[in-house]
N, C-alpha and C positions, 0 to 999 in steps of 0.2 A: 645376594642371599635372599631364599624367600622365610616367609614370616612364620610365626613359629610350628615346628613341623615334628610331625615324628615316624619314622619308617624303620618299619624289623623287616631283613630279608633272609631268605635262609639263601644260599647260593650250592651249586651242583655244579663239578666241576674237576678241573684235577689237573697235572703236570705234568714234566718231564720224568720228576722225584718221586711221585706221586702214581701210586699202583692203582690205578680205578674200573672197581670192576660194581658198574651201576648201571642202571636202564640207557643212559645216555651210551650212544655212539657220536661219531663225529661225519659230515660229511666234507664234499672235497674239498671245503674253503676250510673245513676247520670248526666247523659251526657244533655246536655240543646238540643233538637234537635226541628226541627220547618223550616218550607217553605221561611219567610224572617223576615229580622230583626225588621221591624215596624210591619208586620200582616197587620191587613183587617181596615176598619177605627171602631172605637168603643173600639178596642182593644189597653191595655194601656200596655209596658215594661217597665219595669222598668231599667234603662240603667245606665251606665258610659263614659265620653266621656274619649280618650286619646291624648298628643298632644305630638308629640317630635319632638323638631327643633335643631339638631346637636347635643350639650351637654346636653341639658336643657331640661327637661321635664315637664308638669302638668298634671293634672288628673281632671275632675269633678266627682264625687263618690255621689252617691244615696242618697236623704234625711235620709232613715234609716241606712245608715252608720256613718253617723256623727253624736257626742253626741253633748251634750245641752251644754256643755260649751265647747270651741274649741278656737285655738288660732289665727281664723281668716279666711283666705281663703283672695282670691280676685277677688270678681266676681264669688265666687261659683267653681273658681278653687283652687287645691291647688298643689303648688309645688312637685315634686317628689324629695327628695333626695336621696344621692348614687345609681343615676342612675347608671344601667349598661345594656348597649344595647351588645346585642348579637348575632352569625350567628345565634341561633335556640330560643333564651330566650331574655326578657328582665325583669328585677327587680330594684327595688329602695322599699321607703318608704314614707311615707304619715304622717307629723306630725299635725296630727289633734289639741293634744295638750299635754303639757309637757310627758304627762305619754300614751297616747294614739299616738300610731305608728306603725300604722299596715303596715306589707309587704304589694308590688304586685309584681305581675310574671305573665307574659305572654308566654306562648309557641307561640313562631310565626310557628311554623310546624304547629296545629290544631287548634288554635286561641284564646286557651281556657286561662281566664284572672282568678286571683284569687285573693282577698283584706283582708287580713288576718283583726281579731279584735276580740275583746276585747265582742262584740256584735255579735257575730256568722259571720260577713262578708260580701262578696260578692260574685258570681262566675258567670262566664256567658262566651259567645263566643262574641271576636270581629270580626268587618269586617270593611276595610279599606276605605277610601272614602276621595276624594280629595276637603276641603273646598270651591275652587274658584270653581268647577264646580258644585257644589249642586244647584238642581232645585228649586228653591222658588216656594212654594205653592200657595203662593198670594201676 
């Protein structure tokens, strides 16, 4: 584990479940590539946010990742357990609910984010961004 840390990502991305219709395409490996993370106005991503402040982590993970029965959340976040933050990786799990617990994993070398499940998942690229300096729109 490194020493104490704090990382906001937003992540850009999308499914199987997941209808996304965002600046990203994909090319032949699969790779989500695209000019910037929100696109042009009209244009909707489908996203996850990440949040890790020292030991503790949470995740907001995409309407079509979460099933219809679930064990909660707070505020649309949900806890990460068995974080483990890494020089190149990070991973934990996501108990959506008893039996539903899908991994993530982030390569922090290329950004690229992965939400395992039961429902085809997630995948997308994050990029970092520091909450207190976010521009409000309006």
């Amino acid at each position: 584990m490194l020493e104490a840390i704090a990382i906001y990502l937003l992540c850009a991305g999308g499914g199987p479940l997941q209808a996304v219709d965002s600046p990203y395409t994909r090319d032949a490996y699969g790779t989500l590539i695209g000019s910037s993370l929100f696109g042009r106005v009209g244009e909707r991503a489908v996203a996850a946010e990440v949040e890790i402040v020292g030991n503790q982590g949470r995740v907001r993970i995409p309407d079509g990742l979460r099933p219809s029965l679930s064990s909660g959340g707070d505020g649309g976040w949900w806890k990460l357990r068995n974080l483990d933050v890494r020089r190149d990786e990070i991973r934990g799990h996501i108990s959506l609910s008893p039996i539903n617990r899908p991994k993530l994993r982030i390569d922090r070398r290329n950004g690229r984010i992965a939400i395992g499940g039961g429902n085809g998942g997630f995948q997308g690229r994050c990029e970092p961004f520091d909450p207190r300096a976010v521009r409000r729109q309006f």
